[in-house]
N, C-alpha and C positions, 0 to 999 in steps of 0.2 A: 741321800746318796743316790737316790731312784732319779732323780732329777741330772743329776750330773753325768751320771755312766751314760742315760737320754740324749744328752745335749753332746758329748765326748762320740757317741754313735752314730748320732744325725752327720756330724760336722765327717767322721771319717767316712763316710758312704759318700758324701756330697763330693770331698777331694778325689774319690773312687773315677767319680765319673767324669767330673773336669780332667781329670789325665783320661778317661778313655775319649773324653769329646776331643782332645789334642793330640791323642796319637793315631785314629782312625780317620782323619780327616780325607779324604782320597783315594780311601782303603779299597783296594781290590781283593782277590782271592790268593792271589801271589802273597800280598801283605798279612791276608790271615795266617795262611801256611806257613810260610817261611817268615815274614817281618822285612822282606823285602832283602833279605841275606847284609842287613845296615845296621844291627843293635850294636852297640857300644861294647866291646866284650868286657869292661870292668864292671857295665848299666847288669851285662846280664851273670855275672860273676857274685854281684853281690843281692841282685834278686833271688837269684837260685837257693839261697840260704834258707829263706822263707819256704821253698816249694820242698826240701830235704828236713826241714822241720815242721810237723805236721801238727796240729794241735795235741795228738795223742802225743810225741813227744817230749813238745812245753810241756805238758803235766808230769808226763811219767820218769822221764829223764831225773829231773829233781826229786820225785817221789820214791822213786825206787833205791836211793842211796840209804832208806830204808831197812832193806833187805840184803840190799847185794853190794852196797858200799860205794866204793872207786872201778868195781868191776868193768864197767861201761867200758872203760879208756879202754881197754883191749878191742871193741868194735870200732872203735874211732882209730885206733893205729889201722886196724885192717880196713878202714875209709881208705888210709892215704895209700894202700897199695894198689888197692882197688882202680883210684882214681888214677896213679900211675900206669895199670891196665888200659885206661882208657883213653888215656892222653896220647899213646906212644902206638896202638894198636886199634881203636876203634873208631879215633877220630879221622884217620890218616882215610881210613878206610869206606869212609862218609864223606869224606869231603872229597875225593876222589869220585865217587860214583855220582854225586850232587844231586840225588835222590831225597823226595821230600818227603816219606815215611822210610824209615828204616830198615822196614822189615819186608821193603820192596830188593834190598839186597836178597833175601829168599829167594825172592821170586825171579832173581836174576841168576842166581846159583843152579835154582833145583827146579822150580816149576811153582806155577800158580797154585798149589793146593798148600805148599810149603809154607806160600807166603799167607795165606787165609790161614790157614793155622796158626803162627805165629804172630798175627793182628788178632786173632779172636781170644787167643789167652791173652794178651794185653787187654782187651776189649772187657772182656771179663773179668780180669785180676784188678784194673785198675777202677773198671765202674763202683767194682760192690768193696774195696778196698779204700778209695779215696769217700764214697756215698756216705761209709761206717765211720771214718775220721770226722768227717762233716757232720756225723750225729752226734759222736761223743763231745763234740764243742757245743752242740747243741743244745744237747742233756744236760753240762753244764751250766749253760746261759741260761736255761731252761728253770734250773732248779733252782738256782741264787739269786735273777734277777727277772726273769721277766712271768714268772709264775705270781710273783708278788705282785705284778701289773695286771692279772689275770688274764693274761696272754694264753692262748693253748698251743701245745707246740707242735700242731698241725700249719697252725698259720706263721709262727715262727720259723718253721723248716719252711714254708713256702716262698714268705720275704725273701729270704738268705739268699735262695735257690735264681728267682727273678732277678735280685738284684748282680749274681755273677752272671747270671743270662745272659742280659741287658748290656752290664759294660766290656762283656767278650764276644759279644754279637755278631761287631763289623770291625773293626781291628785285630783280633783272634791273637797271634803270638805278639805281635808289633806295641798293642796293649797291656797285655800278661807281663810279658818283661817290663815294663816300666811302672806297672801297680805290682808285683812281686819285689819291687825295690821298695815302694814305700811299706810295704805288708812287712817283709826284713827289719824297718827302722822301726818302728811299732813293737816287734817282737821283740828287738836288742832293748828296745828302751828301756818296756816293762822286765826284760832280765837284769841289767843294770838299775834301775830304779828300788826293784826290791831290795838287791843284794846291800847297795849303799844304805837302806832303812832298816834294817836287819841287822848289818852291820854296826850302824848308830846307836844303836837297840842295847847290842851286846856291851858296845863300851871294853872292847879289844880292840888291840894293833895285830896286826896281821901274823906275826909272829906267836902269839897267844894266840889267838884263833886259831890256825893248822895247830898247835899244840894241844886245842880243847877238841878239837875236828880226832887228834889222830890216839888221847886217851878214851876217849867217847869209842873207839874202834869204828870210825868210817872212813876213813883213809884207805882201805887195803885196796890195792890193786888189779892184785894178781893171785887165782882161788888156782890153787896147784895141787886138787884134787879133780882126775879123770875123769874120774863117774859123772861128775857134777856139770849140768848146763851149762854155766858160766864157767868153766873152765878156759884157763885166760889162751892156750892156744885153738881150743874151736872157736872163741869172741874172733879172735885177728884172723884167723881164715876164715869165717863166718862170715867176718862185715868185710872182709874184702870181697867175695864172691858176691855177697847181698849188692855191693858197690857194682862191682861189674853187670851183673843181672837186672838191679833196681832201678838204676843210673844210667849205663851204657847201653842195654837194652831195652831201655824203656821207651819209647814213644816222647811221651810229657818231656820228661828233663833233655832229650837228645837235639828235640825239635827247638829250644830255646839256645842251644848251642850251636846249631845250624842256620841260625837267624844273624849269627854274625859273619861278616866280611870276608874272613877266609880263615885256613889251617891255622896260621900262627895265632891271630885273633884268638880263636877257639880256646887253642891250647894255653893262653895268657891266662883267659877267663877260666876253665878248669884249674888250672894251678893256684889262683889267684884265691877259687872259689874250696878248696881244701883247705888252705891255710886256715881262712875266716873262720869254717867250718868246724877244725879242729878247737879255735876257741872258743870258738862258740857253745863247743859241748863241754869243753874244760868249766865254761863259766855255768852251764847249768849243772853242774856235777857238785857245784864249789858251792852255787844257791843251794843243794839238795841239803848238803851236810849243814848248812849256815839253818836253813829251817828250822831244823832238828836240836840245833842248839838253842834255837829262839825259842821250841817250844817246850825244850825242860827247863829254860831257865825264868820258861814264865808260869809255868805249872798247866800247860795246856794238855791234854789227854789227847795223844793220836793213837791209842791201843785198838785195833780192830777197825783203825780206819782204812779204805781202798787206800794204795801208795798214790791213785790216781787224785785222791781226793786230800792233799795234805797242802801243794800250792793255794786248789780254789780256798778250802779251808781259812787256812795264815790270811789271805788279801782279802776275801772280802770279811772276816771277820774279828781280825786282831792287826792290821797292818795301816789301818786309816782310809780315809775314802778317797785320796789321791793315789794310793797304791791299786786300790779294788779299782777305781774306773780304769788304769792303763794296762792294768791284767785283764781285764772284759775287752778292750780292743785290743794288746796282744792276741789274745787266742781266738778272738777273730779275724786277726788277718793271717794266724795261722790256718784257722779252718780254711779261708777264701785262698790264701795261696795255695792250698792243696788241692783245692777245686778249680780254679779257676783253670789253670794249666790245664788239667784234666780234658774238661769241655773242647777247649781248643785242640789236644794231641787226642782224644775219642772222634772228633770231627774228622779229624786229619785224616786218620786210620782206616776209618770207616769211608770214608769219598777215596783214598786211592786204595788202599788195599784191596776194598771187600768191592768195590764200584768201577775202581779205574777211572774217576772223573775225566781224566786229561783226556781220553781217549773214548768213553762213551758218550761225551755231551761237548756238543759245538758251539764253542762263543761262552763270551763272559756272563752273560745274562744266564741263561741256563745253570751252568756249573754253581753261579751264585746263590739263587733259587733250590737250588739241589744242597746246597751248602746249609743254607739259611735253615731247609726242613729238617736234617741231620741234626743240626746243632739242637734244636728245640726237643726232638725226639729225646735226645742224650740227655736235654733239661729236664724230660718228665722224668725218665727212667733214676733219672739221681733222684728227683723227688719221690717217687714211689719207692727208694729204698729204703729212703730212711723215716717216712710215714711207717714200713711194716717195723722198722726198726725198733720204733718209739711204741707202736701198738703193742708188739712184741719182746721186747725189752729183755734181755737175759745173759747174765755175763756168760755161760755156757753159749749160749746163740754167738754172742759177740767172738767169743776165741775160736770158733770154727767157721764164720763168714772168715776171721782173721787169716786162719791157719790156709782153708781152701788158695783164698788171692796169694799168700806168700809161694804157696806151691805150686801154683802153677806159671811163677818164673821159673821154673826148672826145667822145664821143656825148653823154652824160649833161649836159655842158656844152652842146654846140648844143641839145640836146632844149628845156633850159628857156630859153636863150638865145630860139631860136622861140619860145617860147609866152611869152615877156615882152615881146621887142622886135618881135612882130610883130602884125600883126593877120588872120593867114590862120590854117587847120586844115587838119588833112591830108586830099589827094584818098581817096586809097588807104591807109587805114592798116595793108594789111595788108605795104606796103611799110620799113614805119617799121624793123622789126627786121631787114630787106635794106640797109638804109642804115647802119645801127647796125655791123654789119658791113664793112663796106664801106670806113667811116673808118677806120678801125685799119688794114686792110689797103694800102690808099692810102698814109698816111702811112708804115707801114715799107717799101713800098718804094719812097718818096722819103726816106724816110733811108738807106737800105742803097746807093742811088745817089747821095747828092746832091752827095759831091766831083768825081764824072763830069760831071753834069749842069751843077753849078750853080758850074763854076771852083774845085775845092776847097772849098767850103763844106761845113761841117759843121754838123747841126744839133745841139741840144740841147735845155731846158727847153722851148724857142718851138714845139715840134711840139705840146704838147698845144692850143695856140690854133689851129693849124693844121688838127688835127684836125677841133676843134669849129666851127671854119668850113667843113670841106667839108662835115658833119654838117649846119648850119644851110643851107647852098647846095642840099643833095641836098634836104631836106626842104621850100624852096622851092619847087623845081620841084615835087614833090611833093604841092600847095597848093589852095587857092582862099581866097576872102575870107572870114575871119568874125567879123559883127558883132555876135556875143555874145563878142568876146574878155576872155576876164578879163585885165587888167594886172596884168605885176609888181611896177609900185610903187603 
C-alpha cells in the first residue's frame, strides 16, 4: 500500500506544478495579486470549495456525526445567508472601489492605522489558523503513512511547505485558482469514492439506509435545547456571521473572487460556489452517519476514538487500498488548498496594507523583488509553526491557537460593520488596535464563565457576533461625526 499512496503523491505534486508552469507563464505582479481580474468565475466557483474545506473539515465534518448527529446542517443553512450577505453587500462594494486588498476599504474610510489593524488580524488569524490546519493533515499523514517510511515530520512539514512555495511563487492567485480546482476534484472524489464503498459494504438501497441512519439516532437535526452549543438557531446565525467574517472579510477567499472579470461574474461564482458547498457538506454528513454504520456492522470499536480519527481510521484500515490512497491525496489537497491561497492573500496583505507597495516602490522590478521576499518570509513563518506544533503537540495547545485565530475575526467584522453602518470616524485612532484587543479578550472570558454567569448557558458559533459588537460599541464610543462617510452599499 506504501508504494501506491508513493506513486498516487508523486504523480499529484507533478500535475501541481504543470498547472502552475501554464498559468504563470508571463506572470507579473498584477497577475499575482489580482490573476489579472480574467478567472473564469465558475474555474473560481468550484476551486473555492477546496479553500472552504480545510482538511480539519474532511475529517471532522464526517467524524463528529458521532456526537452531534445532523446538527451541522444548521451552519450550512447559515452558509447560505451569510453568502447572500456577501453577494448583494460586499461584493458590490469591492468591486466598485477595485481595490486589491480589502481591507484597504479601511483605509479609505477611517485612516491608515484602521487599515493595519484590520490586515494584522487577518495576518495573524489566518497565519497560525491555516499553519495548524496544515499540521493536522500533517499529523495524519504523519502517523498512517510516512512514519512507516521512517520519515520524521520535520522534513515532511518542510516538503509540503516548499512545494506550495514553489508552485504559488510566480503566478500567486492566477495559479491558486486553477490548482484549487483540481485540489476540489481530489476532495469530492475521495468523498464520493468512500461513500459508494461503504455503501456496497452495507448491501442497502438508500431507502434502508436513512432508515438504519435515522434508528441508529443520527439523523437529528435540529438540538432545541438553549443552553447547548449546538443549538440549531446559534449553528444558523453562527455560520452565517462566521460566513460573513470568514469569507467576505477575509483576504484569501475575497481576493479569488476579485480575480474575476467583473460584478456579475463575481456574483455568478458566489452563488454558484454555495449551492456546491451546500452539497458538499450534505454529502460529508451522509458519509459521517454511513461510517458509523460500516462500523457496527462490522464489529469495529470506535469507543474513545478522536471524532477526528474515525475517517483516517475506516480508509486506511478497513476500506482497501484504493480508498486509503485517494483519502491521502484528498486531505492533501485539502491541506494545500488551505495553504496555498493563504501564502498568496498573506503576501497580498502584507505588500499593500502594511507596505503600500504601489506607492513605496518604483517599477516592476523592485515591487517584485519586494514580493518575492514577503512571500518566502510567510513560507518560513508557516514552517516554523507547525515544526513548534509537531514539537509541541497538545490538543489543549491546538483548541486555543484555534479559538485565538477564530477570535480575532471579530474585530475585523465590527471594523467594517462601523465604517458601513455608520456615519462617524474614529476620535482616537491610535485606540482602534487597544479595542481590536480588547474584543477577543472580553469574549473568552465570557465564554470561559458563561455557564456561572449566565444559568448554564453555553456559548458557541453566536460569540463571533458578540464579539463584533462590542468591537463596533467600543469604537462608538471611540467616534465623532463624519460627513465624508463612504457607504457600504
Amino acid at each position: 500500500m506504501s508504494f501506491i499512496i508513493l506513486c498516487f503523491f508523486i504523480s499529484y505534486i507533478l500535475l501541481l506544478f504543470v498547472i502552475s508552469w501554464a498559468t504563470s507563464r508571463g506572470s507579473k505582479n498584477t497577475t499575482y495579486f489580482t490573476g489579472n481580474r480574467k478567472s473564469p468565475w465558475f474555474v473560481v466557483a468550484y476551486g473555492m470549495i477546496g479553500s472552504s474545506l480545510s482538511g480539519v473539515t474532511f475529517m471532522s465534518v464526517p467524524g463528529d456525526v458521532a456526537t452531534t448527529q445532523f446538527s451541522y446542517f444548521g451552519v450550512v443553512l447559515g452558509y447560505i445567508l451569510g453568502y447572500l450577505v456577501i453577494i448583494t453587500v460586499l461584493l458590490p462594494l469591492y468591486y466598485r472601489l477595485r481595490q486589491t486588498s480589502i481591507y484597504e476599504y479601511l483605509g479609505s474610510r477611517f485612516g491608515q492605522v484602521e487599515q493595519k489593524t484590520g490586515a494584522l488580524l487577518f495576518i495573524i488569524s489566518r497565519l497560525a489558523g491555516s499553519a495548524l490546519r496544515m499540521y493536522l493533515v500533517i499529523f495524519v499523514l504523519q502517523r498512517f503513512v510516512f512514519n512507516a517510511w521512517g520519515i520524521p515530520v520535520w522534513l515532511t512539514a518542510s516538503f509540503m511547505i516548499v512545494v506550495i512555495s514553489l508552485y504559488t511563487f510566480r503566478g500567486g492567485v492566477k495559479t491558486v485558482v486553477w490548482t484549487d480546482t483540481l485540489q476540489t476534484t481530489f476532495m469530492i472524489l475521495a468523498l464520493i469514492l468512500t461513500i459508494v464503498v461503504i455503501f456496497n459494504d452495507l448491501n442497502f438501497n438508500l431507502s434502508q439506509t436513512w432508515y438504519a441512519m435515522n434508528e441508529a439516532g443520527y439523523t437529528r437535526f435540529f438540538n432545541t435545547d438553549w443552553h447547548e452549543h449546538d443549538y440549531f438557531l446559534k449553528q444558523v446565525f453562527g455560520g452565517m456571521f462566521i460566513t460573513i467574517a470568514m469569507t467576505g472579510l477575509d483576504q484569501d477567499m475575497m481576493q479569488k473572487n476579485l480575480s474575476c472579470k467583473n460584478l456579475r461574474e463575481a456574483r455568478f461564482n458566489m452563488m454558484s460556489f454555495t449551492g456546491i458547498l451546500v452539497i458538499v457538506n450534505s454529502l460529508f454528513l451522509f458519509l459521517g452517519a454511513l461510517m458509523l454504520l460500516y462500523a457496527r456492522q462490522n464489529g469495529i470499536m470506535l469507543t474513545g476514538m478522536p471524532t477526528d480519527g474515525i475517517y483516517p481510521e475506516l480508509a486506511f484500515n478497513h476500506l482497501g487500498i484504493f480508498v486509503g490512497g485517494t483519502f491521502v491525496i484528498g486531505l492533501i489537497a485539502a491541506g494545500f488548498s488551505s495553504a496555498d491561497g493563504t501564502f498568496t492573500a498573506l503576501t497580498t496583505s502584507v505588500c499593500y496594507d502594511l507596505f503600500h507597495i504601489e506607492t513605496r516602490f518604483h517599477g516592476e522590478r523592485p515591487r517584485t523583488l519586494f514580493r518575492y521576499l514577503v512571500h518566502l518570509i510567510i513560507s518560513v513563518l508557516f514552517l516554523f509553526i507547525i515544526i513548534v506544533c509537531a514539537h509541541y503537540h497538545d490538543d489543549a495547545l491546538i483548541r486555543i491557537i484555534f479559538t485565538v485565530a477564530s477570535y480575532t475575526y471579530g474585530p475585523i467584522l465590527g471594523l467594517f460593520a462601523f465604517g458601513g453602518f455608520s456615519r462617524r470616524k474614529t476620535r482616537y485612532p491610535v485606540l482602534v488596535p487597544v479595542i481590536a484587543l480588547l474584543s477577543p479578550l472580553f469574549c473568552f472570558i465570557l465564554s470561559s464563565f458563561s455557564k456561572s454567569l449566565l444559568h448554564g448557558y453555553e456559548f458557541g458559533f453566536e460569540l463571533l457576533i458578540i464579539n463584533g459588537l462590542f468591537t463596533f460599541f467600543m469604537l462608538w464610543l471611540n467616534s465623532i461625526k463624519d460627513p465624508n462617510k463612504q457607504s457600504i452599499s
